[in-house]
C-alpha positions in Angstrom: -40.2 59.0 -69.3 -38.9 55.9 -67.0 -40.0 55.4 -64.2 -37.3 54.1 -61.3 -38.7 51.1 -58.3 -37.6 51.8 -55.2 -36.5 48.6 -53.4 -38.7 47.1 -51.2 -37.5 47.0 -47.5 -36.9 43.4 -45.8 -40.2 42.9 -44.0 -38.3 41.0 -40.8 -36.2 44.6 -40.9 -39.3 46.4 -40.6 -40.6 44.5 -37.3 -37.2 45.0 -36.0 -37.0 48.5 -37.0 -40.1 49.7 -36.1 -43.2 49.5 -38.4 -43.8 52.6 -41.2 -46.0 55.5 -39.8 -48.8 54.6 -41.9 -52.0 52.3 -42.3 -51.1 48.9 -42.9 -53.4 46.5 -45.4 -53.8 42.9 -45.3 -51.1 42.3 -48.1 -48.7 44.4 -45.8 -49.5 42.2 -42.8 -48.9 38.9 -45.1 -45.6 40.0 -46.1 -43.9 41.9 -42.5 -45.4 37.9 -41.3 -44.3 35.9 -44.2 -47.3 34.0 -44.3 -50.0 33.8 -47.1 -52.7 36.6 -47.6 -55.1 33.8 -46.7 -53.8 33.7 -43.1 -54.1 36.3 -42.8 -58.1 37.0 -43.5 -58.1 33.3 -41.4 -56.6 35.1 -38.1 -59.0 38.2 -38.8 -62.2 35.6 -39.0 -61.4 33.6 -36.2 -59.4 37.1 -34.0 -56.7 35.3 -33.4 -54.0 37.8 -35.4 -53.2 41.7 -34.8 -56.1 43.8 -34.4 -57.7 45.5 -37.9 -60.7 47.8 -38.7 -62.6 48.4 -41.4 -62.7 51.8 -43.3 -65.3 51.3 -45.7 -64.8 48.1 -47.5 -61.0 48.0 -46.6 -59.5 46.5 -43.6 -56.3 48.4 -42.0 -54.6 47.8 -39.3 -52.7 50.3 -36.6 -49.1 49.8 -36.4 -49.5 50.1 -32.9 -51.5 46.9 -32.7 -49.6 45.3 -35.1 -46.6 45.7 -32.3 -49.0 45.2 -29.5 -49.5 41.8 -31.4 -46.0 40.6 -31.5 -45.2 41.9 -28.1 -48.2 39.8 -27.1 -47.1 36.8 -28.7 -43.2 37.1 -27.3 -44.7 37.1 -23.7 -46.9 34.0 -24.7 -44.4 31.9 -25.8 -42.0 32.7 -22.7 -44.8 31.9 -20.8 -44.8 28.3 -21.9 -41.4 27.8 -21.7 
């Protein structure tokens, strides 16, 4: 039996379009961002990136946060302009 992959949306689409109704791991954080997984873990160590948790031994983060993030940032950077 074959299996079929489903594409894999454009992760700039997804900050534009809104961000899935789900948990979102460090991996999906790395890729909606385009920066390396190591930045990532780097922002969470020094809480400088989007809000995560842990839930167990795995860190999530809440797409609300994740947007609260960005919208955070926007207003920072028209701030200093």
């Amino acid at each position: 039996m074959s299996r079929t992959r489903f594409a894999q949306p454009d992760p700039s689409a997804t900050l534009r379009g809104g961000l899935p109704d789900r948990y979102l791991t460090p991996d999906d954080i790395a890729e909606i961002f385009g920066v390396p997984l190591e930045t990532v873990y780097q922002w969470r160590k020094k809480r400088t990136g989007p809000l995560g948790f842990r839930i167990g031994k795995h860190v999530r983060y809440d797409p609300a946060d994740v947007q609260a993030f960005v919208i955070q940032q926007q207003r920072a950077e028209v701030d200093a302009a």
